[in-house]
C-alpha positions in Angstrom: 25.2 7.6 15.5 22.0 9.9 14.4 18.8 8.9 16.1 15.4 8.7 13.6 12.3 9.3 14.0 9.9 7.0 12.1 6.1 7.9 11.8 4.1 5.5 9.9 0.1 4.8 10.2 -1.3 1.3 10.6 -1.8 -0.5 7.2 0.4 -3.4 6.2 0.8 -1.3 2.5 2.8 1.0 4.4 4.4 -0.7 6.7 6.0 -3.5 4.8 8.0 -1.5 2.8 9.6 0.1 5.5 10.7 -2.8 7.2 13.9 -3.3 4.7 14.7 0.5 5.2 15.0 -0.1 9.0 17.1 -3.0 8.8 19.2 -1.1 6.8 19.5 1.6 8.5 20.4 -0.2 12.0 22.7 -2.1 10.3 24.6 1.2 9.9 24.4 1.9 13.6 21.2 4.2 13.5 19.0 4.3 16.3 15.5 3.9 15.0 12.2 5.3 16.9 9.2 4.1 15.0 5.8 5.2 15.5 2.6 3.2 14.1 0.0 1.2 16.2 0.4 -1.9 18.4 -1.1 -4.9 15.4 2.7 -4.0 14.2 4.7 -3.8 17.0 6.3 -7.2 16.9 7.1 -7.0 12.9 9.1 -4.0 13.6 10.7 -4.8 16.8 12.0 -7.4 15.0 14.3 -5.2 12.5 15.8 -3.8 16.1 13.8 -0.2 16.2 12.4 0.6 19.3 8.3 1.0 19.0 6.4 3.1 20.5 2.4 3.4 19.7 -0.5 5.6 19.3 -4.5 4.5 19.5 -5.2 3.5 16.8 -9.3 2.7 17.4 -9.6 7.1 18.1 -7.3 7.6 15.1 -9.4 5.2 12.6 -12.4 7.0 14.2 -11.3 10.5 13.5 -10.4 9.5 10.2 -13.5 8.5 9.0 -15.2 11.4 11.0 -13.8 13.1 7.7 -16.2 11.8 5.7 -15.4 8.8 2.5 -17.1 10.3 -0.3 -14.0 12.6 -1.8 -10.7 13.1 -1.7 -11.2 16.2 0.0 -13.4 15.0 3.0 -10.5 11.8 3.5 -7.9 15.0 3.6 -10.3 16.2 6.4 -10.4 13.3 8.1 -6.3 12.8 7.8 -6.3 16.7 9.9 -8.8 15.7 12.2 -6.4 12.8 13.7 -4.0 15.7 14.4 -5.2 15.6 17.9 -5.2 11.9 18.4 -1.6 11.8 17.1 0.7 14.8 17.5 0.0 15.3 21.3 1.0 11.3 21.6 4.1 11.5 20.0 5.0 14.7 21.7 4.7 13.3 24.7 6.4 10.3 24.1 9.7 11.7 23.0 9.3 14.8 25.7 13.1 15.7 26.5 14.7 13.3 23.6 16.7 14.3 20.7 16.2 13.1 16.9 18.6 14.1 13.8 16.0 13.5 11.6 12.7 12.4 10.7 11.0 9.9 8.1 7.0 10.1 7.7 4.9 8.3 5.5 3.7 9.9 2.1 -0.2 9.7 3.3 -0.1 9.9 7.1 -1.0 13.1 7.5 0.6 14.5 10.7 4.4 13.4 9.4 4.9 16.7 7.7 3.1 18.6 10.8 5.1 17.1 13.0 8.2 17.4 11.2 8.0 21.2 10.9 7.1 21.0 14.7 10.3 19.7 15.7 12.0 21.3 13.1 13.8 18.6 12.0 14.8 17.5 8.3 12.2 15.1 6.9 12.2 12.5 4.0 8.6 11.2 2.7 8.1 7.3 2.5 6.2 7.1 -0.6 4.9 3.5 -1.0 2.6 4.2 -3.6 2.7 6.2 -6.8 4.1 9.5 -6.2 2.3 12.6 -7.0 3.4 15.7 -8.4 1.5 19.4 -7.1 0.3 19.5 -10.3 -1.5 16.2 -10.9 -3.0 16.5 -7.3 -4.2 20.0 -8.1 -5.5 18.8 -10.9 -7.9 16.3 -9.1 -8.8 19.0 -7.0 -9.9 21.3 -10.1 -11.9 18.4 -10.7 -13.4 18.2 -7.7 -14.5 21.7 -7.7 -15.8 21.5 -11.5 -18.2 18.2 -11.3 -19.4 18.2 -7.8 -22.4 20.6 -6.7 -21.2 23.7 -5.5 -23.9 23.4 -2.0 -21.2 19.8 -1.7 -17.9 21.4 -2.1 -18.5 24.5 -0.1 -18.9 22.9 3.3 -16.2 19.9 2.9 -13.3 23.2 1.6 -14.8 25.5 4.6 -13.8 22.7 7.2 -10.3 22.3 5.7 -10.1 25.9 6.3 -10.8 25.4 9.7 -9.1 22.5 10.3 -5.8 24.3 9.4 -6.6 27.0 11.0 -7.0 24.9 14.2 -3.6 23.5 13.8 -2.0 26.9 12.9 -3.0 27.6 16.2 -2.6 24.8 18.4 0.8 23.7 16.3 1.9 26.8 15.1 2.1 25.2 11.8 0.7 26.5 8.4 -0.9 24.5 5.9 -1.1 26.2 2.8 -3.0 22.9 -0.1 -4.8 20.0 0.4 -1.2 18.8 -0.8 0.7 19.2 1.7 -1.8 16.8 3.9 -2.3 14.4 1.5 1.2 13.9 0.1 3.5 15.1 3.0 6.4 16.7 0.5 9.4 16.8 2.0 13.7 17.8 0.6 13.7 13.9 -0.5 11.3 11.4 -1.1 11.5 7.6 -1.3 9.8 6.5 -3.8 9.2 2.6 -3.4 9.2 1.6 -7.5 11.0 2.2 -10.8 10.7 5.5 -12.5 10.2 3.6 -15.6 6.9 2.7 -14.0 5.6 5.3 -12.0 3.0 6.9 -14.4 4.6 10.3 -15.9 8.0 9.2 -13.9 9.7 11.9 -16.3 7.7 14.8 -14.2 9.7 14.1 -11.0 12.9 16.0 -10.3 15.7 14.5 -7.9 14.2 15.0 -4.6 12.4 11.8 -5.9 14.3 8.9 -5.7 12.9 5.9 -7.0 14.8 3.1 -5.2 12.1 0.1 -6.5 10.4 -2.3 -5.0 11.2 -2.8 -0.9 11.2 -6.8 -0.7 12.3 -8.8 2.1 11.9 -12.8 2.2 9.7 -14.5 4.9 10.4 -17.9 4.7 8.6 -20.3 7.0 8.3 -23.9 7.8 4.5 -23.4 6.4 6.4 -21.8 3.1 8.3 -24.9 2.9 5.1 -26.9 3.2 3.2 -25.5 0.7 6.1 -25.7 -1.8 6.6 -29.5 -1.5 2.8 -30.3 -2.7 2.9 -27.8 -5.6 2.4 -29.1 -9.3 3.9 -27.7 -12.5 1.2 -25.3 -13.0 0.7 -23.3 -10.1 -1.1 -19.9 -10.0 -1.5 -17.4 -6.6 -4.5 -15.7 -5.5 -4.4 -13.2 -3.4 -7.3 -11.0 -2.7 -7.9 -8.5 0.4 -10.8 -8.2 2.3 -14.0 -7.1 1.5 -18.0 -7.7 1.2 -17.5 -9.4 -2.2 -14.1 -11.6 -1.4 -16.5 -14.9 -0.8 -17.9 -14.4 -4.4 -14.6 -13.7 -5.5 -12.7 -16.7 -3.9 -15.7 -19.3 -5.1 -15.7 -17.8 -8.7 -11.8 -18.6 -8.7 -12.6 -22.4 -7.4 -15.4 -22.5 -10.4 -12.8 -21.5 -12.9 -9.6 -23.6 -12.1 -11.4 -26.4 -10.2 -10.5 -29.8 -11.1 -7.9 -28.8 -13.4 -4.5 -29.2 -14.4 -3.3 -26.3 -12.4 -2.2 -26.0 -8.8 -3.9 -23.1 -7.2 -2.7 -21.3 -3.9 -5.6 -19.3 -2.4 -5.2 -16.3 0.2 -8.5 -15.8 2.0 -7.3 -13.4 4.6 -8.9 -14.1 8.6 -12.4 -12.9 8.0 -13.2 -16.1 6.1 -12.9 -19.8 6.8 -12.5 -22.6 4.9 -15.4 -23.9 5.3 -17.1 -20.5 4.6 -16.5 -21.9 0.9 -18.1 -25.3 0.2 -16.1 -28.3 -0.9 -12.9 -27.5 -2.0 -11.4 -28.9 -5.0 -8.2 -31.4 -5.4 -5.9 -28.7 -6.8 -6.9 -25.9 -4.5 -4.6 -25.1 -1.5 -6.7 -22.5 0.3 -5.4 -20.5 3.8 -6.2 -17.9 5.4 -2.3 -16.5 5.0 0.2 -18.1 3.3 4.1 -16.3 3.1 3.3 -14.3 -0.2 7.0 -13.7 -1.4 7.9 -17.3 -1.0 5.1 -18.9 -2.7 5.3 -16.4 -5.8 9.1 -17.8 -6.3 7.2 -21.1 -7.5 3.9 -19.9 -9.2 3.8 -18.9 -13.1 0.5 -16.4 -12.6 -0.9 -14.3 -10.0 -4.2 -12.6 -9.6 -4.5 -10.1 -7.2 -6.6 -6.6 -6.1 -3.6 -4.8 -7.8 -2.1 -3.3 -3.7 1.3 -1.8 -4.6 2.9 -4.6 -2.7 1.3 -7.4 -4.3 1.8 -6.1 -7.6 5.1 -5.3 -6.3 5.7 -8.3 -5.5 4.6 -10.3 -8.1 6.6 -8.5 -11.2 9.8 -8.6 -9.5 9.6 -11.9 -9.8 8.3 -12.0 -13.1 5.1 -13.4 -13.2 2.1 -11.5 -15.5 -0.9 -10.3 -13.7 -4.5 -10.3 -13.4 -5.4 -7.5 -11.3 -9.4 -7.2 -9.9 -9.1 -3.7 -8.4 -11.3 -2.8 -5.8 -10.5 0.8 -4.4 -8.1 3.7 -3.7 -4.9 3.1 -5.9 -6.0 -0.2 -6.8 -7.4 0.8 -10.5 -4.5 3.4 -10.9 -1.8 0.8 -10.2 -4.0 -2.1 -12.2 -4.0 0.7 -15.4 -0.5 0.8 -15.1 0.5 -2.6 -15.3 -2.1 -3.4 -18.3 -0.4 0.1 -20.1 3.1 -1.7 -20.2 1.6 -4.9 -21.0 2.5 -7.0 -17.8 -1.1 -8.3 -17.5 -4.6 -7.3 -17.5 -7.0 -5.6 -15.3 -10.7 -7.5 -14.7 -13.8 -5.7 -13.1 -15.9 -8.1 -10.4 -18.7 -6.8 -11.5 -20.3 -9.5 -13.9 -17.3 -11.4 -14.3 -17.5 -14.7 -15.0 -15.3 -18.6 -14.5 -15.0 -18.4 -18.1 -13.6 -14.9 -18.7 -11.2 -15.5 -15.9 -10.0 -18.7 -17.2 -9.8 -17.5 -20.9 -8.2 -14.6 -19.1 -5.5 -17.1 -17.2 -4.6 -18.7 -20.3 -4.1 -15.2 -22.3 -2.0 -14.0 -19.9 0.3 -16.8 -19.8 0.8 -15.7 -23.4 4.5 -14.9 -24.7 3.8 -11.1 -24.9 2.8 -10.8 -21.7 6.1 -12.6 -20.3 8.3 -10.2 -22.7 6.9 -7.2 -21.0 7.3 -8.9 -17.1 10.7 -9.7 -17.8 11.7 -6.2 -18.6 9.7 -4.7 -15.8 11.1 -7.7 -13.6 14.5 -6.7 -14.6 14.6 -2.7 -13.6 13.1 -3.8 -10.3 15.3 -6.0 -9.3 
């Protein structure tokens, strides 16, 4: 029986996939030590690992001590939590023996850690995969459009930075890369090839396993199911400063129609934080995602790799609102290979997103979901 070490960060994206891996890999008699912070502690004990944690309030702090403004700065930020996280584990598992280790793609201190230990390391990739060359690319550009008095301060701390853990960790750093993407001998690669973008530029340390899905049905699941109509459309939407205006522009464009709509509003909003509520509406504040999309014919969502995950495996088109970090990549990609469309908040209106519902429920649209819907699963 081989003993694993898991090191993950604390963001349900990167969890969730995992949880199916897990399972799997107890089910085979592996002993599983997974590290993240305590808000997921109960989801993973559940799948039999053993959890241990790490502070997760100093590690969100460090990270954003990085600085938000560019990709560099947030690869900053990822080697500033060295500190916070690497003494933590390494003191947790002082005297303990692990076969081998799986980190995260972007949690920075998994490939640290695993040349600490020495230990042989697979990535956990749950969003597109990058290739050296498309991220050095981004970097080029980086260097090209930004003002040279900007760059040179943000690349002279990431020379410090790994300088400071060369020292400390006896670890060397050589790209930006290696922080941000955490290569390792194999990476899991949590969607098709067929529709990762340039899926053709990865050799066979990728392995593109597709979409990590596991079902969570609930008596509230069961609920919701019975009062659906023919018509139903999800909306799921994450948090954020403009989610209110996003959640009443959806109740202004399917109100009072023929259509059942499910509504995700997350815990930062209430019900009531939205006016009267129409007929047709089901709003709350979480509702068991994969069950409901079994039953619903459209889903709009901010485009997260496990929402749109979840919704083309089982085949429904998209309209995707992207609001940050993969978000417009992943939204691109669906629209490329014609699986739905990608909307902008900004200035959009009830009637472009209900001529954009009925568009989408086009036949082209379902072709192209079908097929995507059929690699995945």
């Amino acid at each position: 029986m081989a003993r694993v070490l898991f090191i993950n960060g604390g963001s349900e994206g990167h969890i969730n996939p995992t949880i199916g891996v897990v399972q799997e890999l107890i089910s085979r008699g592996e002993e599983v030590v997974y590290f993240s912070i305590e808000a997921f502690r109960e989801r993973i004990e559940r799948t039999g690992a053993s959890v241990r944690t790490f502070d997760d309030q100093k590690f969100i702090k460090a990270f954003i001590s990085g600085g938000r403004d560019y990709l560099l700065e947030r690869i900053n930020g990822l080697l500033l939590t060295a500190d916070i996280i690497i003494p933590s584990v390494l003191e947790q598992i002082k005297g303990e023996h692990f076969d081998y280790i799986i980190h995260d793609s972007m949690f920075g201190c998994g490939r640290i850690l695993a040349q600490i230990l020495k230990l042989p390391a697979i990535n956990s990739c749950t969003s597109f995969a990058q290739t050296k060359e498309s991220f050095n690319h981004i970097m080029e550009q980086f260097s090209i459009n930004v003002p040279k008095d900007i760059v040179k301060p943000i690349n002279d701390k990431f020379q410090n930075l790994t300088a400071m853990v060369k020292e400390k960790y006896g670890v060397e750093i050589h790209s930006p890369y290696e922080v941000f993407c955490n290569p390792a001998p194999l990476t899991i690669v949590y969607t098709t090839r067929e529709f990762q973008p340039y899926g053709e530029a990865f050799d066979q340390t990728y392995k593109f396993v597709g979409p990590s899905i596991s079902s969570r049905l609930t008596q509230k699941a069961s609920i919701l199911l019975q009062s659906r109509k023919k018509n139903q459309f999800t909306s799921h939407w994450v948090q954020s400063n403009r989610a209110i205006d996003f959640y009443k522009l959806c109740i202004e464009a399917f109100g009072n129609t023929d259509h059942t709509i499910v509504m995700s509003i997350g815990n930062r909003t209430q019900v009531s934080d939205l006016g009267e509520v129409p007929e047709n509406f089901i709003v709350k504040n979480d509702v068991p995602q994969t069950d409901i999309l079994q039953h619903t014919k459209l889903f709009i969502t901010h485009g997260g790799m496990n929402s749109t995950h979840e919704g083309l495996y089982y085949g429904l088109p998209l309209i995707i609102i992207p609001q940050s970090a993969d978000q417009p990549i992943i939204a691109g990609q669906v629209a490329n290979m014609g699986a739905g469309i990608k909307l902008q908040m900004e200035s959009l209106t009830a009637n472009q997103l209900r001529e954009a519902a009925d568009h989408v429920l086009s036949l082209p649209f379902k072709k192209a979901v079908a097929h995507i819907r059929e690699s995945f699963q």
